[in-house]
Backbone atoms as SQL, in Angstrom:
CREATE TABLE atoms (id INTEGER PRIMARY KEY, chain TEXT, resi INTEGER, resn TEXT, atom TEXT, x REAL, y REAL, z REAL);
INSERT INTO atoms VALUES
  (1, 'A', 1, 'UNK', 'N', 10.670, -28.396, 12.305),
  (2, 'A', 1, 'UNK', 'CA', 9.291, -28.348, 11.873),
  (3, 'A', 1, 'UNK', 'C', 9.067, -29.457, 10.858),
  (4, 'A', 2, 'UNK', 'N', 8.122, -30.129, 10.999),
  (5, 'A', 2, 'UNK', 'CA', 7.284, -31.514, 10.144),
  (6, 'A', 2, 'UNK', 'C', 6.998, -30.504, 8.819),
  (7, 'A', 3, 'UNK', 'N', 7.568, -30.988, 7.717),
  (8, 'A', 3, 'UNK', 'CA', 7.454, -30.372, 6.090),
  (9, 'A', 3, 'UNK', 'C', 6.022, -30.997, 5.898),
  (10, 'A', 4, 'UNK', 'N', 5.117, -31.821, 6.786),
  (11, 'A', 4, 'UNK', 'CA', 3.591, -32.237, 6.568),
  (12, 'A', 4, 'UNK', 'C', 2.560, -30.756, 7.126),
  (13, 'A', 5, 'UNK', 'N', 3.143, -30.283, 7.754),
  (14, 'A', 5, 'UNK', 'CA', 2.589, -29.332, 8.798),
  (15, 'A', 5, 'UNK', 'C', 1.951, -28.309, 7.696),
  (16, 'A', 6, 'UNK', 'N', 2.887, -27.837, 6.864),
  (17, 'A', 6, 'UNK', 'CA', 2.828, -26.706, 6.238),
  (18, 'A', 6, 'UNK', 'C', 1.571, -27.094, 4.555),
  (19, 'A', 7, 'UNK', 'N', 1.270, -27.680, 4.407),
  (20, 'A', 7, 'UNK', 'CA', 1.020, -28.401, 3.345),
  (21, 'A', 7, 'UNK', 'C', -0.435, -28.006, 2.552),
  (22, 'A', 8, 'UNK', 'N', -1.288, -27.350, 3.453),
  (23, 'A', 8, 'UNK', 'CA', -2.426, -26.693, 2.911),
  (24, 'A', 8, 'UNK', 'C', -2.557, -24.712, 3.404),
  (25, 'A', 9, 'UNK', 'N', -3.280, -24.496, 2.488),
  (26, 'A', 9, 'UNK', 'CA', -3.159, -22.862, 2.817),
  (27, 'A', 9, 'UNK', 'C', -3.669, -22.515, 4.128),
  (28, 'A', 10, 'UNK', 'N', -5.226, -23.417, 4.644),
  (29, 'A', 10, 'UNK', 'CA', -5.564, -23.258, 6.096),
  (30, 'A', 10, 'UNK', 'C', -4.257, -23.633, 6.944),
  (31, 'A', 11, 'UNK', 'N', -3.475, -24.256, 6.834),
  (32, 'A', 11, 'UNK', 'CA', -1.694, -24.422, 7.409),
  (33, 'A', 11, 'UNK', 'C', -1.339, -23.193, 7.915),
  (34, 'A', 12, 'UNK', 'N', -0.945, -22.712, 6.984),
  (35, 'A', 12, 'UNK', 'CA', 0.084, -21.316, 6.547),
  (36, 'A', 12, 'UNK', 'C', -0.741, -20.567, 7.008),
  (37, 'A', 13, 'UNK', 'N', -1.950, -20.242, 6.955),
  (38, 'A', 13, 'UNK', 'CA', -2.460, -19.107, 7.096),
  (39, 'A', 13, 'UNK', 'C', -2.676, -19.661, 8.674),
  (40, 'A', 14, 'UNK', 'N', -2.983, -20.325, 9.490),
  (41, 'A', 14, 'UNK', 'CA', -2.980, -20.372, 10.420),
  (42, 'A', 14, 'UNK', 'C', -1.870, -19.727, 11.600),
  (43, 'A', 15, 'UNK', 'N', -0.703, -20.592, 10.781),
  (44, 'A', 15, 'UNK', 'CA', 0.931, -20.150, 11.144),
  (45, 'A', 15, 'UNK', 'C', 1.275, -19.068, 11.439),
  (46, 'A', 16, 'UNK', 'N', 0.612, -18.492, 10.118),
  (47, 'A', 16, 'UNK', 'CA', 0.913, -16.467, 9.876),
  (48, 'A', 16, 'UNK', 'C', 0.404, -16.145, 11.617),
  (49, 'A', 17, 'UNK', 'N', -1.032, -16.467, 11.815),
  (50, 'A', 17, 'UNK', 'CA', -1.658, -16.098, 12.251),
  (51, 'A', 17, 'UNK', 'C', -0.757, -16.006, 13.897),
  (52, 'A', 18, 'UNK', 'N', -0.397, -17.265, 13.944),
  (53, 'A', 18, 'UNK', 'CA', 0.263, -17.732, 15.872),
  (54, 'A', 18, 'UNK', 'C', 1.271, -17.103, 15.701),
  (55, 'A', 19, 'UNK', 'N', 2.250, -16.663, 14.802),
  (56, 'A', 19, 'UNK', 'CA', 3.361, -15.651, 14.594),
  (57, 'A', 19, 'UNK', 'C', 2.718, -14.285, 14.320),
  (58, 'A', 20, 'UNK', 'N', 2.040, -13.817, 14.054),
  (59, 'A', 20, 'UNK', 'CA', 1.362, -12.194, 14.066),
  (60, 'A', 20, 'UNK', 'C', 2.252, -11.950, 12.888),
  (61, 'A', 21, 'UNK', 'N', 2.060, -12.627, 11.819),
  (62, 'A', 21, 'UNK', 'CA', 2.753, -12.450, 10.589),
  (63, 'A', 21, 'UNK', 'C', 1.242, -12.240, 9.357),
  (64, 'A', 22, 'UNK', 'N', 0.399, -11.995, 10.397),
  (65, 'A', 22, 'UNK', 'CA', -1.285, -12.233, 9.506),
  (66, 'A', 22, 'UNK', 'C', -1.317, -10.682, 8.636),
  (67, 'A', 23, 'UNK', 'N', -0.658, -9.494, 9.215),
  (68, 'A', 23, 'UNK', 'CA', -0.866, -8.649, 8.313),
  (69, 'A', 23, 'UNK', 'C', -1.486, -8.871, 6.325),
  (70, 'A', 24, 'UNK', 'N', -2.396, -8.739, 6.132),
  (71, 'A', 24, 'UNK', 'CA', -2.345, -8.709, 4.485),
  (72, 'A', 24, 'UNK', 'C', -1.804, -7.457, 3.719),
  (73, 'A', 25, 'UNK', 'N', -1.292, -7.605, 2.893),
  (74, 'A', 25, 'UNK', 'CA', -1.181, -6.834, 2.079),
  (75, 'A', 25, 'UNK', 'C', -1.821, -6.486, 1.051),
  (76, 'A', 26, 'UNK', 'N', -2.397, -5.746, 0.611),
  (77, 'A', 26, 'UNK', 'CA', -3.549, -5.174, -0.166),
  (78, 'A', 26, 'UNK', 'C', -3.077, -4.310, -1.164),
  (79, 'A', 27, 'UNK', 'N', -3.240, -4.905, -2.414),
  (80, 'A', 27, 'UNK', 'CA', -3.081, -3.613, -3.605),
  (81, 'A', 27, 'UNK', 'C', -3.945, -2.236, -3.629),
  (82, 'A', 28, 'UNK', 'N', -3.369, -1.140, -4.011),
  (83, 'A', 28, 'UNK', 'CA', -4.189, -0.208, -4.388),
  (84, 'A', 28, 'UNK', 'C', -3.090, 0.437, -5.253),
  (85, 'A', 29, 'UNK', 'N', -4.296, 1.805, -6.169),
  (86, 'A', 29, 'UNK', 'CA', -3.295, 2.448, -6.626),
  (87, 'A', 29, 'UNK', 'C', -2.071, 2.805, -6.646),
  (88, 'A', 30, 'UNK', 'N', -2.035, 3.231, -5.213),
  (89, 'A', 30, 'UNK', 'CA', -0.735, 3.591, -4.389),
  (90, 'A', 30, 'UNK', 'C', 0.315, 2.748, -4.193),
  (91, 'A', 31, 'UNK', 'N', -0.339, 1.208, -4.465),
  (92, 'A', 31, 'UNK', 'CA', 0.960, 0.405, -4.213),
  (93, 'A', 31, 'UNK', 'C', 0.181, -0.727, -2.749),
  (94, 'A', 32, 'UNK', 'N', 1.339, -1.345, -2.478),
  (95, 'A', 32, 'UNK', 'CA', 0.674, -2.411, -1.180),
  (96, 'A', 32, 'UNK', 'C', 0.459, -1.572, 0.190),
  (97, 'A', 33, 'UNK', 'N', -0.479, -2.158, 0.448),
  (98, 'A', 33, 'UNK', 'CA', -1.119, -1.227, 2.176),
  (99, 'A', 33, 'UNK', 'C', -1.462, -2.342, 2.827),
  (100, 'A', 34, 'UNK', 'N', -0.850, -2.680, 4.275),
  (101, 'A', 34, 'UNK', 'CA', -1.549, -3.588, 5.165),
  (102, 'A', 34, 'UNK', 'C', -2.217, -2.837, 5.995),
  (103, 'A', 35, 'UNK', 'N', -3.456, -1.962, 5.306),
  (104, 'A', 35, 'UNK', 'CA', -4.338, -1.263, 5.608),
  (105, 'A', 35, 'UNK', 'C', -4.188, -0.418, 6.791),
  (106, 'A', 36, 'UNK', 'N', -2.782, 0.066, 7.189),
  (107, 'A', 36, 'UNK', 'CA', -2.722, 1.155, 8.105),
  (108, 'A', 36, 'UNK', 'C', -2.633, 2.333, 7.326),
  (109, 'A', 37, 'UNK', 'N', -2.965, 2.912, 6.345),
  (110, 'A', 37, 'UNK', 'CA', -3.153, 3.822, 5.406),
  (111, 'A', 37, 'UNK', 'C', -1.192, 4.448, 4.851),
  (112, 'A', 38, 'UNK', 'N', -0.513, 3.293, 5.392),
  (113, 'A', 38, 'UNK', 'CA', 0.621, 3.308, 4.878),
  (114, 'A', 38, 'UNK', 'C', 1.022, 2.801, 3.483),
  (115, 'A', 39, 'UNK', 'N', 1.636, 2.994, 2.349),
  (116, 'A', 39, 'UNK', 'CA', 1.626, 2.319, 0.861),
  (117, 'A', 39, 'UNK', 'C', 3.048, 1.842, 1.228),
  (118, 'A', 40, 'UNK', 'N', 3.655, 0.839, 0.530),
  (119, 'A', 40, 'UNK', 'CA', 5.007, 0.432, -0.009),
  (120, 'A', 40, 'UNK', 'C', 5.191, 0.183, -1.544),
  (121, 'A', 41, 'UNK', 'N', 5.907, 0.381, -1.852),
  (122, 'A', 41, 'UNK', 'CA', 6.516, 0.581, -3.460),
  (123, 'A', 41, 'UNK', 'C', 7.123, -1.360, -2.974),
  (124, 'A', 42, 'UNK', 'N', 7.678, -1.422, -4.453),
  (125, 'A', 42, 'UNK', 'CA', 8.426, -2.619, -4.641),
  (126, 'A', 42, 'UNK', 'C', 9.453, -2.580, -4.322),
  (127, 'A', 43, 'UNK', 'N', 10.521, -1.367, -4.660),
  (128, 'A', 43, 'UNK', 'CA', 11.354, -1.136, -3.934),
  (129, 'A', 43, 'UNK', 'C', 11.591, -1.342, -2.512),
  (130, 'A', 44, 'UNK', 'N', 10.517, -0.952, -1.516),
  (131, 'A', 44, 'UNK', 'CA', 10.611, -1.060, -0.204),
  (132, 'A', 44, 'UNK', 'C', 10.140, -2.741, 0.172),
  (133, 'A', 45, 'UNK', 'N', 9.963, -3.388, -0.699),
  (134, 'A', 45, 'UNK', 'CA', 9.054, -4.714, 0.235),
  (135, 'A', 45, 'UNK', 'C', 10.425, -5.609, -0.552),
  (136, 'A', 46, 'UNK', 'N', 9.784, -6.854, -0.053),
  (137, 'A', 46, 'UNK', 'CA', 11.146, -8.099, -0.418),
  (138, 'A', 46, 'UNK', 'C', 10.103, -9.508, -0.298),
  (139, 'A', 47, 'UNK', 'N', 9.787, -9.951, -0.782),
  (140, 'A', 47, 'UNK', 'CA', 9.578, -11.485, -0.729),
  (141, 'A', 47, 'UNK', 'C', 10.191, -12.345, 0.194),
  (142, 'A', 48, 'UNK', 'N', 9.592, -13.081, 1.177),
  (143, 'A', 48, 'UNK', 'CA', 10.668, -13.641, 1.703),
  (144, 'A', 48, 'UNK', 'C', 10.943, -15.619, 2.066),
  (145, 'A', 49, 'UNK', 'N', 9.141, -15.481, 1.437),
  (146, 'A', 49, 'UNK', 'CA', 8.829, -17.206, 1.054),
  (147, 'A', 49, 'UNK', 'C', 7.415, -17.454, 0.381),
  (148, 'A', 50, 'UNK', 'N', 7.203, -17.964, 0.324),
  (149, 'A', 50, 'UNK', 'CA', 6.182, -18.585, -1.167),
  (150, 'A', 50, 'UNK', 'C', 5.800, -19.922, -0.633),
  (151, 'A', 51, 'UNK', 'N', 4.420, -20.127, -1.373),
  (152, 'A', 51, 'UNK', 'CA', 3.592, -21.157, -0.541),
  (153, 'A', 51, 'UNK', 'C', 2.702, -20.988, -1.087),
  (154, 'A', 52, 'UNK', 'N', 2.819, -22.348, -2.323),
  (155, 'A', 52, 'UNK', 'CA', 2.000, -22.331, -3.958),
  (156, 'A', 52, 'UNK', 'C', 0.725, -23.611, -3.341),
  (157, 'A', 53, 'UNK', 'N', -0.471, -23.560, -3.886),
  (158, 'A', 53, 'UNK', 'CA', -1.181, -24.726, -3.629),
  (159, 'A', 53, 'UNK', 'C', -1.808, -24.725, -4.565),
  (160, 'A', 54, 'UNK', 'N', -2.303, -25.878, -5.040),
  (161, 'A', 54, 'UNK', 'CA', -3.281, -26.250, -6.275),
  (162, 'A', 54, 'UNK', 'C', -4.109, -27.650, -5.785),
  (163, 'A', 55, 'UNK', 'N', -5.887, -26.964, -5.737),
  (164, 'A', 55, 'UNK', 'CA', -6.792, -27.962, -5.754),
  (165, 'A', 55, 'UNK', 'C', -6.412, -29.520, -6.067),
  (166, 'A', 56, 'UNK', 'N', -6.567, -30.492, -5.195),
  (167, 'A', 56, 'UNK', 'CA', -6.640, -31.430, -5.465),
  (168, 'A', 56, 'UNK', 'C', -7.520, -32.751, -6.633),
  (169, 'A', 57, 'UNK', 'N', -8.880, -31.615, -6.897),
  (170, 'A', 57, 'UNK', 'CA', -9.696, -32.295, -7.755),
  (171, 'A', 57, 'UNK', 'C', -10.082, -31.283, -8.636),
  (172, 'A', 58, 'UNK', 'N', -9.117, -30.131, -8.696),
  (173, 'A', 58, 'UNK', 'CA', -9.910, -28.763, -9.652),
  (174, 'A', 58, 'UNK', 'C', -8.277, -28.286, -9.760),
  (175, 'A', 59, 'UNK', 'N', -7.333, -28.378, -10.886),
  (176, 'A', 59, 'UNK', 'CA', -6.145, -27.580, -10.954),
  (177, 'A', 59, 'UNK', 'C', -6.389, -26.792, -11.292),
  (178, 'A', 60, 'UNK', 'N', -7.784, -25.835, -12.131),
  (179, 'A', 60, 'UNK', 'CA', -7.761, -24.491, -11.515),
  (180, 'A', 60, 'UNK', 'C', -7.534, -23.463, -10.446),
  (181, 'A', 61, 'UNK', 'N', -8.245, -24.238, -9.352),
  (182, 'A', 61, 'UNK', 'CA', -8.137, -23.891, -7.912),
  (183, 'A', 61, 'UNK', 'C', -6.537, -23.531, -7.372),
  (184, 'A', 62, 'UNK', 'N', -6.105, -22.696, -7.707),
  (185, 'A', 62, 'UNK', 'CA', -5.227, -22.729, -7.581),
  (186, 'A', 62, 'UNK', 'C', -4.721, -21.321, -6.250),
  (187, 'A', 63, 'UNK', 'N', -3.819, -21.498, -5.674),
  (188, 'A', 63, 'UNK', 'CA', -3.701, -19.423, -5.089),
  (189, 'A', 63, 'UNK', 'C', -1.930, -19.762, -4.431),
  (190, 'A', 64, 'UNK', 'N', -1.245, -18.482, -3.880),
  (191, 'A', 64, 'UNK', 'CA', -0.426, -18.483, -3.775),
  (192, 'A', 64, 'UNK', 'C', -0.352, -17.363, -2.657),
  (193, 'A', 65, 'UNK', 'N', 0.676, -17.962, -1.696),
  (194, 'A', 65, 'UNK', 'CA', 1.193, -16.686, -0.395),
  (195, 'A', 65, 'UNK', 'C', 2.413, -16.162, -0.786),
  (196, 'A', 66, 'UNK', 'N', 2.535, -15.046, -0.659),
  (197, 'A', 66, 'UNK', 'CA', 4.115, -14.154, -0.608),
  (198, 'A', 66, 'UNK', 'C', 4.287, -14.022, 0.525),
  (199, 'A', 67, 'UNK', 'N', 5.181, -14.269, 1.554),
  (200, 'A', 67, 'UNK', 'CA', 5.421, -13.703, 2.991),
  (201, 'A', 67, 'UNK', 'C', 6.072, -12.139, 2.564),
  (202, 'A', 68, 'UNK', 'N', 5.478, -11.577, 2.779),
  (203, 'A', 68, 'UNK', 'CA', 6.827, -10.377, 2.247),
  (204, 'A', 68, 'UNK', 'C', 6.689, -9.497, 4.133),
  (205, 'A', 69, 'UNK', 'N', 7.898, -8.979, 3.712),
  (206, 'A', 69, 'UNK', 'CA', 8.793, -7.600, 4.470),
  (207, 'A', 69, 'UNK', 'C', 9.422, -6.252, 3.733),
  (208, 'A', 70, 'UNK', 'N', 9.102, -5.459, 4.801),
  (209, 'A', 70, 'UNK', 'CA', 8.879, -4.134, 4.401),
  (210, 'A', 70, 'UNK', 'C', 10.321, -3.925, 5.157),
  (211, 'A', 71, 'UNK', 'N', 10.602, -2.859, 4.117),
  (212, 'A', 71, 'UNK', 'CA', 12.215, -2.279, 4.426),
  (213, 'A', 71, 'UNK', 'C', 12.008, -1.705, 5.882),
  (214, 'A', 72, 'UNK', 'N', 10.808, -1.315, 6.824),
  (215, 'A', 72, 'UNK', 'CA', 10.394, -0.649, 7.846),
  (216, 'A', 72, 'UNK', 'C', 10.523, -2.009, 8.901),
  (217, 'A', 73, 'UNK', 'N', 10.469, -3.357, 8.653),
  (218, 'A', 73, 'UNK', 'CA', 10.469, -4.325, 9.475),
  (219, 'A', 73, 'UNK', 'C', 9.088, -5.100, 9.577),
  (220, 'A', 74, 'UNK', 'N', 8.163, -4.851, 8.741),
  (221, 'A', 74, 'UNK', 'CA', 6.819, -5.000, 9.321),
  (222, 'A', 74, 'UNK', 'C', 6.528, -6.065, 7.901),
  (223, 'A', 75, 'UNK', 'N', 6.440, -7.248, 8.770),
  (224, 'A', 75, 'UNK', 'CA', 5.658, -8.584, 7.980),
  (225, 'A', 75, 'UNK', 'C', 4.530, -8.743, 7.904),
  (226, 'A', 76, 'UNK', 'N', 3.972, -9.362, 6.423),
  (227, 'A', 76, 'UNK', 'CA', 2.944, -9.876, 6.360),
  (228, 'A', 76, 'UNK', 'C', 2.731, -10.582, 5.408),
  (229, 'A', 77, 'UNK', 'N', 1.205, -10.556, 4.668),
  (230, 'A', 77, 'UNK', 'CA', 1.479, -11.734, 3.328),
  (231, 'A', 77, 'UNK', 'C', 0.904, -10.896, 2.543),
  (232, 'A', 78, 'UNK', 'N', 0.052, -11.525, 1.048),
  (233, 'A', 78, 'UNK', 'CA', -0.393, -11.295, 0.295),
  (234, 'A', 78, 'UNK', 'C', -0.686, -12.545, -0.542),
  (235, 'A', 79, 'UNK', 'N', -2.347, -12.675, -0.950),
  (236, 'A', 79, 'UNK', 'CA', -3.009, -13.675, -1.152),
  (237, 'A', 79, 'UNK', 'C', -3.386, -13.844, -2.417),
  (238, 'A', 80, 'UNK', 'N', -2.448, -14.527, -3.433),
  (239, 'A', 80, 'UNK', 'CA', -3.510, -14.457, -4.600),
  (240, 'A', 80, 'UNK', 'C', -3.780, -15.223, -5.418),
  (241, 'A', 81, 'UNK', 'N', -4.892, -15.620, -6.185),
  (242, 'A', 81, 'UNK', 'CA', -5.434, -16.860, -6.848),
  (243, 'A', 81, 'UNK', 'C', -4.650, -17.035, -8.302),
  (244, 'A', 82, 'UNK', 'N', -4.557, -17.956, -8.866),
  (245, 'A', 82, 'UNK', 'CA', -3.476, -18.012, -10.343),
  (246, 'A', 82, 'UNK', 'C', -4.497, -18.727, -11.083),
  (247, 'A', 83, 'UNK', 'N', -4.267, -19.061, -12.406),
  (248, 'A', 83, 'UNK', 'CA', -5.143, -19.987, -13.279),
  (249, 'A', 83, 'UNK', 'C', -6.154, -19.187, -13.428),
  (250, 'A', 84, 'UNK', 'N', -7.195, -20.396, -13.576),
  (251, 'A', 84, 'UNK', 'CA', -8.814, -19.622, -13.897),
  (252, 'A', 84, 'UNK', 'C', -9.349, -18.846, -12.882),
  (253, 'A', 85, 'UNK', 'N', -9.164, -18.993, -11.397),
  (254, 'A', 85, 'UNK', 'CA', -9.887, -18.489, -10.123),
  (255, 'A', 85, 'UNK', 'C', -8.995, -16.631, -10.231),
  (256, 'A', 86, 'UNK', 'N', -8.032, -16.567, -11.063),
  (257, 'A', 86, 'UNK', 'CA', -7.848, -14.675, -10.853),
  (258, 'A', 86, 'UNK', 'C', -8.152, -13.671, -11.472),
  (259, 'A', 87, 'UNK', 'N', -8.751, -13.117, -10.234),
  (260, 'A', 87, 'UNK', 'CA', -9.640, -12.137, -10.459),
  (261, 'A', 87, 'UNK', 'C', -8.674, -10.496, -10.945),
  (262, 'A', 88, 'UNK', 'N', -7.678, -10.921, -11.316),
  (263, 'A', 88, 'UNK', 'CA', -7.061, -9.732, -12.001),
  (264, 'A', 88, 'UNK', 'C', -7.117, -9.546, -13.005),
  (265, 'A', 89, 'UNK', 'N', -8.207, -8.419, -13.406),
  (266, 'A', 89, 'UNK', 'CA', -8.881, -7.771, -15.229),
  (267, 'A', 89, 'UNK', 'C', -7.449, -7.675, -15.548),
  (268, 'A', 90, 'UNK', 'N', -7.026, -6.548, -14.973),
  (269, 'A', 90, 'UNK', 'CA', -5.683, -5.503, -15.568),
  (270, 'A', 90, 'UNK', 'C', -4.715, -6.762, -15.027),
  (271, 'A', 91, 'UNK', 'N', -3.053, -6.098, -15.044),
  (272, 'A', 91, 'UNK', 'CA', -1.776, -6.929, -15.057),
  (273, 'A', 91, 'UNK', 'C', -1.585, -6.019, -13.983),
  (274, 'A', 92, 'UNK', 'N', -1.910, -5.188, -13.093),
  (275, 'A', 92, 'UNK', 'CA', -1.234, -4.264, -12.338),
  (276, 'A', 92, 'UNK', 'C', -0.826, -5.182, -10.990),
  (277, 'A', 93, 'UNK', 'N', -1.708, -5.814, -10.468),
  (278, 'A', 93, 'UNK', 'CA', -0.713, -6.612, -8.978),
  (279, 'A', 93, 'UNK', 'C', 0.144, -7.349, -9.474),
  (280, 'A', 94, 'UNK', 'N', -0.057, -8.187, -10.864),
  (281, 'A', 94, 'UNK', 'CA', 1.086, -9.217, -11.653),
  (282, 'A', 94, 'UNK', 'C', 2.702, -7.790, -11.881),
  (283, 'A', 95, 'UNK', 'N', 2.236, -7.074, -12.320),
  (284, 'A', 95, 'UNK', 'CA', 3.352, -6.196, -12.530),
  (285, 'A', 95, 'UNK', 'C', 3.960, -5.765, -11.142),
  (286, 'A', 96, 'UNK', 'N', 3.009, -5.569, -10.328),
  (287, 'A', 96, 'UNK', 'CA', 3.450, -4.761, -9.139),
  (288, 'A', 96, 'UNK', 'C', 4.653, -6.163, -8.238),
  (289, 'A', 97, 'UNK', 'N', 3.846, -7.308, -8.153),
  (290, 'A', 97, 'UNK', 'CA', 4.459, -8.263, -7.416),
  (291, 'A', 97, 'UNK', 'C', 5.691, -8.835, -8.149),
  (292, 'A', 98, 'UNK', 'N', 6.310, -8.680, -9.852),
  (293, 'A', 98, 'UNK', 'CA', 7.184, -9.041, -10.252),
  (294, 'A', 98, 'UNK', 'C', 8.533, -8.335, -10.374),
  (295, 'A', 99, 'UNK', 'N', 7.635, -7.071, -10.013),
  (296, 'A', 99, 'UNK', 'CA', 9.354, -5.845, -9.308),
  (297, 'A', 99, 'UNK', 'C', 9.648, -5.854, -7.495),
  (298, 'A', 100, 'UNK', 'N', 9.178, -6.894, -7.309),
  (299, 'A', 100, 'UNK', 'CA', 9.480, -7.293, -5.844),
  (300, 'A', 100, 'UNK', 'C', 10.856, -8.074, -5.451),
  (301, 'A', 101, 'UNK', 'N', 11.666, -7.459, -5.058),
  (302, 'A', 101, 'UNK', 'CA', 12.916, -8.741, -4.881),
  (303, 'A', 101, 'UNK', 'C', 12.609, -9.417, -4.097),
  (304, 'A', 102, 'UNK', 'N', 12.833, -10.484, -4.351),
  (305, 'A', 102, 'UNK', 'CA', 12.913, -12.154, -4.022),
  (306, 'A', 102, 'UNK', 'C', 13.917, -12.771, -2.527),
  (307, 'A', 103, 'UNK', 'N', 13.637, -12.404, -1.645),
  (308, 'A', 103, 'UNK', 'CA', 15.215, -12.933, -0.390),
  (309, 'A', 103, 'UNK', 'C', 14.266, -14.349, -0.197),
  (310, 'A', 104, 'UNK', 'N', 14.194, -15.404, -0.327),
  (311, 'A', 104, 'UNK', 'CA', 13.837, -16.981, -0.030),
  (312, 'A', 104, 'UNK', 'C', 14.653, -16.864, 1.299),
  (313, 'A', 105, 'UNK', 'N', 13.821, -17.216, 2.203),
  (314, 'A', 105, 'UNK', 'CA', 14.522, -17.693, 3.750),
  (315, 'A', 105, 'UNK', 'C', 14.001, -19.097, 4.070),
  (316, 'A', 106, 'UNK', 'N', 14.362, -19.601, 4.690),
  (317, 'A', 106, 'UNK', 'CA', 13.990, -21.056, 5.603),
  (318, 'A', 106, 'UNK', 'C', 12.866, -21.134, 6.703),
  (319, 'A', 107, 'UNK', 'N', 11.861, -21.537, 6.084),
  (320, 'A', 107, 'UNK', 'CA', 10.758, -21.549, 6.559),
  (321, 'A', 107, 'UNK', 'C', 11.265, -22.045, 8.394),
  (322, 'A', 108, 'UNK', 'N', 11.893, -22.550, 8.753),
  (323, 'A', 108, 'UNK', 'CA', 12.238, -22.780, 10.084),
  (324, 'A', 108, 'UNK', 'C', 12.721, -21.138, 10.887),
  (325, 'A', 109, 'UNK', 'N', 13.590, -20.459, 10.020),
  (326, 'A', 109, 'UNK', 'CA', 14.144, -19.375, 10.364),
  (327, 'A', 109, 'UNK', 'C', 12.729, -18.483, 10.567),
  (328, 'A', 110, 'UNK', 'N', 11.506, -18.754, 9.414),
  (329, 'A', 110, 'UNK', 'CA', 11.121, -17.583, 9.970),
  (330, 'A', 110, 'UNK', 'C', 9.822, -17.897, 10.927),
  (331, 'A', 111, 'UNK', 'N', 9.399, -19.039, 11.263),
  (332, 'A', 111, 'UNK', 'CA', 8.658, -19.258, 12.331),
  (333, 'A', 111, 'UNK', 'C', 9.309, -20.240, 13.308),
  (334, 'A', 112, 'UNK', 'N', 10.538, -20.024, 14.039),
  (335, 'A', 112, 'UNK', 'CA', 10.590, -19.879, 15.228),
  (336, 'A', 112, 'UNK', 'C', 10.508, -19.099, 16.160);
């Protein structure tokens, strides 16, 4: 895979998309839901690549992908803005996403 390919979030999110890796993951009380009314704890999910971007003429603009996986097998992402553009009042997704273990895989490994 061309390391040019991957390089903007319409990229990645496209990618997710031709791999059926588009699931989002969604905070709630309960924890992350890729809205099948299922929750995962931190415990159960894992990080498994990252895919940081920052505006070219606004370094506010900033957002970030988690690929994560669920101890159940079921991939998806989670979308969120950093800097000035986040919309997180409270620390609760910052807390929730920093008890997430971390497995970094090879972006080749996981979209072939």
């Amino acid at each position: 895979m061309n390391k040019t390919e991957m390089t903007t979030l319409s990229s990645v999110m496209e990618k997710l998309r031709i791999k059926r890796l588009d699931k989002e993951f969604r905070m709630t009380p309960e924890g992350f839901t890729p809205g099948n009314s299922k929750c995962y704890t931190p415990d159960q999910l894992k990080i498994i690549k990252t895919y940081r971007f920052e505006g070219d003429s606004d370094p506010g603009d900033s957002s970030i992908i988690y690929l994560i996986e669920a101890n159940d097998g079921l991939r998806g992402y989670s979308l969120d803005a950093y800097g000035v553009y986040s919309d997180h009042i409270d620390e609760v997704y910052d807390d929730f996403i920093r008890k997430i273990p971390v497995e970094e895989r090879d972006e080749q490994q996981l979209f072939e």
